[in-house]
N, C-alpha and C positions, 0 to 999 in steps of 0.2 A: 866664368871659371866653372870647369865642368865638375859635377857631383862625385864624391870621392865613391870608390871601387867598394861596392858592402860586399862583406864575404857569405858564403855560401847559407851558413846560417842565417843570416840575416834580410838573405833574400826568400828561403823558407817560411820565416817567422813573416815576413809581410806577404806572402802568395797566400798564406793559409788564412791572414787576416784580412785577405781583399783588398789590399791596398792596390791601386791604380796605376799609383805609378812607378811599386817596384814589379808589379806586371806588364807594364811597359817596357821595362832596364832587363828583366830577364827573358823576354820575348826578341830585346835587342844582343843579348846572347846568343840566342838559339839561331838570330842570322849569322852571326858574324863566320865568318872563315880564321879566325884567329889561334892559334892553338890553345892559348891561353883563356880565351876567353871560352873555346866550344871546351873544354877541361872542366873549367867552372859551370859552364851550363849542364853538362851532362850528369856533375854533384847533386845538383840542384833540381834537375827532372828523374834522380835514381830518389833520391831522399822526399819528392813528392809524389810518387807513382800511388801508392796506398792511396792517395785521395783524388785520384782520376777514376775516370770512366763511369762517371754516375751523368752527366748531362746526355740530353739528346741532341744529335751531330745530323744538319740537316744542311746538304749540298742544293744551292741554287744557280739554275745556270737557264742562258736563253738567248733568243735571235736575237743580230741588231735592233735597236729600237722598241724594245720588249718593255721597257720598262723597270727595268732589274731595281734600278736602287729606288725609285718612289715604290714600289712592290713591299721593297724589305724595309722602307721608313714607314709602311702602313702596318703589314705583316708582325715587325717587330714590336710597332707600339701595343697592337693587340693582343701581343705574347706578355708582354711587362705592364703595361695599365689596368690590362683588363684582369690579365691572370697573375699579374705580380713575378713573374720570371724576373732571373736575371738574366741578361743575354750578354753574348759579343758576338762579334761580326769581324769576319777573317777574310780573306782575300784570296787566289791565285792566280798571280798575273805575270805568266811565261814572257807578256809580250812587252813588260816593262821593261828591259834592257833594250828593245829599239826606239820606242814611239814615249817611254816615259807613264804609261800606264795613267787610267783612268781610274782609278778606289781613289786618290785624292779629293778628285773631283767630285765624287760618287761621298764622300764627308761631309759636300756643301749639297748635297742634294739629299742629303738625312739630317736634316737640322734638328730634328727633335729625337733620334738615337742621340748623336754627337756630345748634345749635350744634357741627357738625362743621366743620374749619378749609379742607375742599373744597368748601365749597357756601356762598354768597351769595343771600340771600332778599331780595328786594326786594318792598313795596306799591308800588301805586300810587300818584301823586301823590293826593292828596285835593281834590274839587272840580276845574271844569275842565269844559268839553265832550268829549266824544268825540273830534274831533280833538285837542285838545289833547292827551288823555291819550294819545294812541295815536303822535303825535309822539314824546315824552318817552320810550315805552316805545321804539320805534323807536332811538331812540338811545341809551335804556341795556340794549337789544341788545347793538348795537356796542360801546359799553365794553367788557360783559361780556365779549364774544370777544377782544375786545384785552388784556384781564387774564387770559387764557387757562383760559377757562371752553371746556370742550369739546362740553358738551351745556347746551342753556337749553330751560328749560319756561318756556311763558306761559300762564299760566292768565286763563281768565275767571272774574271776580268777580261784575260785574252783568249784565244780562241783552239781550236782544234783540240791537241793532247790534252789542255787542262779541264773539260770539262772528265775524261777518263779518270786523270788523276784524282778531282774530288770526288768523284765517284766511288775512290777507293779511299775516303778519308770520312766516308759519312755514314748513321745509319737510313738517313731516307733520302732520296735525291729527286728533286721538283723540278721539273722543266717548264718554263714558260714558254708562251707560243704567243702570236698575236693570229687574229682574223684574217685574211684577206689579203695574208704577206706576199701570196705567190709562191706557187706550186715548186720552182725551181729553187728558191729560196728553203722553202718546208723539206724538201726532198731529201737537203742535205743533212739533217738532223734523224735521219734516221735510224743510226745505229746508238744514237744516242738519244732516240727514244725505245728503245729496247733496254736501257739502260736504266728510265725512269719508274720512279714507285708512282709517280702522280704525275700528270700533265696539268698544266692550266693556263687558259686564256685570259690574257690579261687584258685590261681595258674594255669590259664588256659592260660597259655605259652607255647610254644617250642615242647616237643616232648607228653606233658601232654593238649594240646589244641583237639587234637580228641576225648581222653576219656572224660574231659570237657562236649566238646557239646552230648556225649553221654548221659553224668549225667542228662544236663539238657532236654533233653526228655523225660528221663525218672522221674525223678522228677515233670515235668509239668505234666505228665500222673497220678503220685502218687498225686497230688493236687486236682485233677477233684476226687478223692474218699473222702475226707475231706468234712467236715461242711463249707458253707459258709462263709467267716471271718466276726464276728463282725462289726467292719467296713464299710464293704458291696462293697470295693475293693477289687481288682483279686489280688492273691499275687504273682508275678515276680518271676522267677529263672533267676538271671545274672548271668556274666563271668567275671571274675576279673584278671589281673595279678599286682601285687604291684611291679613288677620288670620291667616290658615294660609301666604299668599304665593303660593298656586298659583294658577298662570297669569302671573308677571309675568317670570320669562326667557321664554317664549314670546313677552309683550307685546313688551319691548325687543328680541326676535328678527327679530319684523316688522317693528317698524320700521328697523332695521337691512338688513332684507332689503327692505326700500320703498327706503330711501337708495341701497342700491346697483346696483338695477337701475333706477331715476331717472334715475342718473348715468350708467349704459352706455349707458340712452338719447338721453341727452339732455333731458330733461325738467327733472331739478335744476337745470341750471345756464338753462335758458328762464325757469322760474319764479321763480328769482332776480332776473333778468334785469325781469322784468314786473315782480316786485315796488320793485326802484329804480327804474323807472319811472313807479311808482303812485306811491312816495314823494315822487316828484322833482315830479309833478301837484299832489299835495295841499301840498306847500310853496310850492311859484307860486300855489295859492290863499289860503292861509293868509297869506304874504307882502302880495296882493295886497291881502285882508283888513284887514291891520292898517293897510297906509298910508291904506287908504280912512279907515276909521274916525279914523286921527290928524290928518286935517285939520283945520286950526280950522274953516273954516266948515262941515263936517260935525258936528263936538262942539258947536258951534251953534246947528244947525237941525236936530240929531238928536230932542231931545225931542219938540219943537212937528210935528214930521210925526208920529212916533210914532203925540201923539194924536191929530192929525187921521187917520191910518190907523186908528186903533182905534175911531175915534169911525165913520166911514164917510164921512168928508169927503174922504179923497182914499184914491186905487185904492191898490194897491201900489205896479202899476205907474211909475205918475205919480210916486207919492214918491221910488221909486229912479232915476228919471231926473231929481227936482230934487235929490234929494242927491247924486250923479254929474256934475251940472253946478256944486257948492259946489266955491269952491278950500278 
């Protein structure tokens, strides 16, 4: 029998007091497409806004085979055992709507997040566009900080657009890299290494620790050709192993050390700043979106353009300025 509906207050009074798993039930809000239910969530993230934005928002993303979640089951224990953080761990996975997404899997391969009572692991919703999913995550951000998660990792799941989109959900964004991946492989990551505050190699162990400090030569070399970053900080190439652990208080050192001289800047709180404004964009369109579509005489005369657009009987153009003119 499913859990009866708490009302807005009541999911308030538990986000503020940390509770689990009405931060779970209001993050399953913030996905739903329901009218009823995004009504109620939107109650419930206006009436907790006052108590966001104090955590630190750190986007992780990286090649196949990088290591992502043994990374963030070392990374993160050293955030919460050693430094006593609370964390959660967030997702965005565009490409769960084809292939059923990997952050499931990526829960059995964090067994000691999963089950520590300081850290909250969240997937992605399943299915969904891009926007979509990156709304939802957007929002169960905010929870998180409201249930007083001190640091949130957003990892990327799927590939291409979503490492952008976290990118505009974070204040520091880590790129993983491995050794000796292949030049064609590394090649392609390059506008979104232009995007990173830090780079790191991961797996710089054992008999893979020489190519390692190779990598990072040469990456520090491929840096000095890049645009200055934003910021106006130098962007780090580290060494990481999540099996011996060297190099992850370094990791979280920099980034601690990026957060803070952000902030003497002035840059942290700009950046914030753009990002609710990007937010605030993409919901005026997303909004805009949905009335369109709910017209009756768009639901329609949606099919029947469709095919006459697929077939070549009419432009795009043409279509979106007769479905624009349907009440």
């Amino acid at each position: 029998m499913p859990a009866p509906r708490l009302s807005a207050a009541a999911f308030v009074e538990g986000l503020l007091a940390g509770q689990r798993g009405v931060l779970s039930r209001a993050i399953t809000l913030a996905e739903s497409t329901l009218p009823a239910d995004r009504a109620l969530g939107q109650e419930v993230l206006q009436a907790v806004l006052p108590r966001t934005g104090r955590s630190l928002r750190i986007g992780i993303t990286g090649v196949p085979g990088v290591g992502k979640s043994t990374f963030i089951e070392a990374l993160g224990r050293h955030v919460v055992e050693t430094l006593g953080k609370k964390l959660a761990v967030l997702a965005v996975d565009p490409s769960s709507q084809r292939g059923g997404g990997s952050i499931l899997g990526d829960k059995t391969r964090m067994p000691w997040l999963s089950a520590h009572p300081a850290v909250f692991v969240r997937p992605s919703p399943a299915g969904g566009s891009l926007g979509g999913v990156t709304r939802a995550t957007r929002e169960a951000l905010l929870l998180c900080e409201a249930a007083g998660h001190d640091v949130i990792f957003v990892e990327t799941v799927g590939v291409g657009q979503s490492e952008t989109a976290v990118h505009g959900l974070v204040d520091f964004f880590l790129l993983l890299l491995l050794a000796g991946a292949g030049d064609e492989l590394q090649g392609l990551k390059r506008g979104i290494m232009e995007m990173a505050d830090a780079l790191c190699i991961t797996k710089a162990d054992q008999a893979n620790e020489l190519a390692a400090r190779r990598a990072r030569i040469d990456y520090q070399n491929a840096l000095h050709l890049f645009p200055p970053a934003p910021s106006g900080q130098v962007v780090p190439v580290l060494l990481t192993s999540a099996v011996t652990g060297a190099g992850l208080p370094e990791t979280w050192a920099t980034v601690e050390t990026y957060a803070a001289a952000a902030r003497a800047s002035g840059y942290f709180a700009q950046r914030r700043a753009e990002q609710q404004l990007q937010w605030f964009e993409d919901a005026v369109q997303q909004a805009l979106a949905a009335q369109f579509y709910g017209r009756a005489g768009v639901r329609g005369a949606l099919a029947d353009v469709r095919a006459a657009v697929a077939a070549g009987q009419l432009t795009p153009w043409a279509a979106a300025e007769r479905l624009l003119g349907a009440e």
